[in-house]
C-alpha positions as CSV (number, residue, x, y, z in Angstrom):
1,X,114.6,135.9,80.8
2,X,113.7,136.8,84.0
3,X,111.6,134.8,86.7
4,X,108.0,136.6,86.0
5,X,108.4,136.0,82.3
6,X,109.4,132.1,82.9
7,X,106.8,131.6,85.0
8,X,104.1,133.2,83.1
9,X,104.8,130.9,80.1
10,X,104.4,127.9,81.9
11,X,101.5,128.9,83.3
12,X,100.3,129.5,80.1
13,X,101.4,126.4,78.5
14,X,99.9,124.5,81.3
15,X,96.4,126.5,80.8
16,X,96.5,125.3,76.8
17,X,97.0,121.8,77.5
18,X,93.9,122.4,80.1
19,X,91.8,124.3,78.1
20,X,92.4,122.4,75.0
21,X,91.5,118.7,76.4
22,X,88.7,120.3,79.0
23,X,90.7,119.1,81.7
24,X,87.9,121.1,83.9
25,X,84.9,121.4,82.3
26,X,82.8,122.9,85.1
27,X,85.3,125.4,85.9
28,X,84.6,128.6,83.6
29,X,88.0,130.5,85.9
30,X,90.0,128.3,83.9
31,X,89.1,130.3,80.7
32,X,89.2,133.7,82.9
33,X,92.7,132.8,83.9
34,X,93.6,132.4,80.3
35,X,92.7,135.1,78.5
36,X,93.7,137.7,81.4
37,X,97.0,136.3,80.4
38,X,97.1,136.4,77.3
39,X,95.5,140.2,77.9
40,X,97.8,141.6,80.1
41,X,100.9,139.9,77.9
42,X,99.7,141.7,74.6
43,X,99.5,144.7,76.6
44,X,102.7,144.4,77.6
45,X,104.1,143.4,74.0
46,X,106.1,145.8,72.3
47,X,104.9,145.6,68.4
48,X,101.2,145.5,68.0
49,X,102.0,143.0,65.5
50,X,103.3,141.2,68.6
51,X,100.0,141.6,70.7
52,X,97.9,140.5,67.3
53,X,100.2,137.3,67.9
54,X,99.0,136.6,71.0
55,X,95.5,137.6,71.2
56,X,94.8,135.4,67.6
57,X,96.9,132.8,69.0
58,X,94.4,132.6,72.6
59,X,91.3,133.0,70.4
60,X,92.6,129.9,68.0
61,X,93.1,128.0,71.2
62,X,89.9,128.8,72.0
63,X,88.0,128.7,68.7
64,X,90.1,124.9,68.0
65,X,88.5,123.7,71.5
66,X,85.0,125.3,70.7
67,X,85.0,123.2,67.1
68,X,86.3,120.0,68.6
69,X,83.2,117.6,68.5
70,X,85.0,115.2,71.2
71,X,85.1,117.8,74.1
72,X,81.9,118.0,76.4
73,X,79.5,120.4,74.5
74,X,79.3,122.7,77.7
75,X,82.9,123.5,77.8
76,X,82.8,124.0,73.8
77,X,80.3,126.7,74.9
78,X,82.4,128.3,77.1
79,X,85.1,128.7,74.6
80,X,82.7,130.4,72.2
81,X,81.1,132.4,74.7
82,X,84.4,133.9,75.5
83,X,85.9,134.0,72.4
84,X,85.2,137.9,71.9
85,X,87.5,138.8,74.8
86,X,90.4,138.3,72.9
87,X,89.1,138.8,69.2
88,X,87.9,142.6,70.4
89,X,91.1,143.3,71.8
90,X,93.0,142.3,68.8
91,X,90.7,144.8,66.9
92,X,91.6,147.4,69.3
93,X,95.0,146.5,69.0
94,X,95.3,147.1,65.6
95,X,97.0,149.2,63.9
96,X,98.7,148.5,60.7
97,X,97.0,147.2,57.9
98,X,98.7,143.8,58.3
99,X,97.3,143.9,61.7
100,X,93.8,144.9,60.2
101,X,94.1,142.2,57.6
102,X,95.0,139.1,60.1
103,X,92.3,140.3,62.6
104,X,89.8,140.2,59.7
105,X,90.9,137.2,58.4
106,X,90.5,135.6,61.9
107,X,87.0,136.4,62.2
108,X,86.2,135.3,58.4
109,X,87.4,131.9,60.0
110,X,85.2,132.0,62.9
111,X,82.1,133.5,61.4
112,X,82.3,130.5,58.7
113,X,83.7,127.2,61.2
114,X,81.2,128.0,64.3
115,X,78.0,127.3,62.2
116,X,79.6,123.7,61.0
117,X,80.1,122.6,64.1
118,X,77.3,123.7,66.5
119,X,74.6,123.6,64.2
């Protein structure tokens, strides 16, 4: 594994954890900084069912945080205001029917979660 990769995924682990409690909930960057990554790694992912991995896998984070009723509302906002970065991309991404399928799955879960929790 070389340094760039190593680095990269404990940057992103550390950008989880920070997202995922709201470690910095008036610093919207912090989402930036997260999805870029998670961008630019699907895009240089070899199997599209690989970048699906990681796009679903930042808009989870992302939709998890969003639903949790014990983070500040504002920085559940955030998460949901963002959340199309990465859900787009998968769709673009696409291109098996698995792919297709696990994208459209994803969203059934979103469309159906989000009103629960923030109405």
């Amino acid at each position: 594994m070389t340094q760039h990769i190593a680095k990269a995924l404990v940057t992103s682990a550390n950008l989880k954890q920070q997202i995922r409690t709201a470690c910095h909930p008036d610093d919207p960057q912090l989402l930036k900084r997260y999805i870029n990554l998670a961008l630019d790694s699907a895009n240089i992912a070899g199997a599209s069912s690989e970048k699906i991995r990681i796009l679903l896998d930042c808009a989870a984070l992302l939709l998890e945080t969003a639903c949790d009723q014990k983070v500040v509302l504002s920085w559940r906002y955030q998460c949901l205001d963002q959340i199309y970065r990465p859900l787009l991309a998968a769709e673009k991404q696409s291109i098996t029917a698995g792919d297709h399928h696990r994208v459209r799955q994803f969203s059934h879960l979103f469309t159906h979660l989000t009103p629960t929790f923030f109405n």
